[in-house]
DRENKE-793143 format. One record per residue (C-alpha): x, y, z; residue in three letters. Coordinates in steps of 0.5 Angstrom, whole numbers, plus 2048, in hexadecimal, padded with zeros to 3 digits. Each point is the difference from the previous one (the first is absolute). Example, Ala and Ser with C-alpha at 12.3 -4.5 7.8 and 13.67 -1.06 7.14 Angstrom:
BEGIN
8197F7810Ala
8028077FESer
This chain:
BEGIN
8C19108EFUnk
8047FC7FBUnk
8017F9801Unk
8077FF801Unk
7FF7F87FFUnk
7FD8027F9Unk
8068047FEUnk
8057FC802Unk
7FD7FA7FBUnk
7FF8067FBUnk
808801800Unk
8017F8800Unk
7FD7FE7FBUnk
8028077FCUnk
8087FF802Unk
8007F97FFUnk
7FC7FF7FAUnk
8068017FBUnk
8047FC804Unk
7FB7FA800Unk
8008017F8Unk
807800800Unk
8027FA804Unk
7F97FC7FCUnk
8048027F9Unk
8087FE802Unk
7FC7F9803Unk
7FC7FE7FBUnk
8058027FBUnk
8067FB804Unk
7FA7FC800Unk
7FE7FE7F9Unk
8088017FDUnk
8027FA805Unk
7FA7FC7FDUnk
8048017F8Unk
8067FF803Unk
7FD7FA803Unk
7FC7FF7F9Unk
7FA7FE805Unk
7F9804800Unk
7FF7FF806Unk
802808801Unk
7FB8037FDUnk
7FB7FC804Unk
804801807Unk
8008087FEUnk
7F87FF7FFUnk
8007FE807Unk
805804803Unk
7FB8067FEUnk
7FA7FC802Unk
8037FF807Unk
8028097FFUnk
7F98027FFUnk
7FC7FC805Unk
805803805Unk
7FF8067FEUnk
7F9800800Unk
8017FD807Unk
803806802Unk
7FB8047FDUnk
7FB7FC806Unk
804801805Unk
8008077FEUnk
7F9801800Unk
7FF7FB806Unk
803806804Unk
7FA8057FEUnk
7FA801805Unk
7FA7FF7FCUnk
8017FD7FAUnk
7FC7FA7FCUnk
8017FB7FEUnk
8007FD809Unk
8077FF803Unk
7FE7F9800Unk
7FF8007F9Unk
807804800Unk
8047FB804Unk
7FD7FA7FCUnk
8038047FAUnk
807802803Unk
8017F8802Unk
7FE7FE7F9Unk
8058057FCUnk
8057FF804Unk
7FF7F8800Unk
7FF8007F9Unk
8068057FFUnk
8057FC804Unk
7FE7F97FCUnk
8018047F9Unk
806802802Unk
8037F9803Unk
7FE7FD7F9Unk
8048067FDUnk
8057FE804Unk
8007F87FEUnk
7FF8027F9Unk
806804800Unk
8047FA803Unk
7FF7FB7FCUnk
């Protein structure tokens, strides 16, 4: 018997995935275009950490994903410290996007 947990994460990401990209492509193109009219350079780097910020979470769901299977290696306990680390780290480099963005 399938895994229902598996096969709902399967559709997520395969449903989602396009839309993410989407989303990542219209916000970085605002981004860097605000930044010219502004004449600062400062967009390119509040895009660098807008997908630095978008990756670590990515990969902090890819963790969380893997955290709910029975066996798996590495230990959960190595998994959890990994989960607090990529979401910490994504939730910084998103808020330095932000500040970035701002000024």
């Amino acid at each position: 018997m399938k895994d229902k947990r598996a096969d709902f994460a399967r559709a997520f990401c395969l449903f989602f995935t396009p839309v993410w990209y989407m989303l990542i492509r219209i916000r970085a193109y605002d981004v860097i275009v605000q930044a010219e009219k502004r004449g600062s350079s400062l967009g390119r780097v509040a895009f660098c950490f807008l997908m630095a910020g978008v990756v670590l979470f990515a990969a902090m769901v890819r963790h969380m994903l893997l955290y709910q299977k029975r066996r798996i290696y590495p230990p959960r306990k190595i998994i959890r410290k990994r989960i607090a680390f990529f979401g910490t780290a994504g939730m910084v480099f998103l808020l330095l996007a932000a500040l970035f963005h701002l000024f």
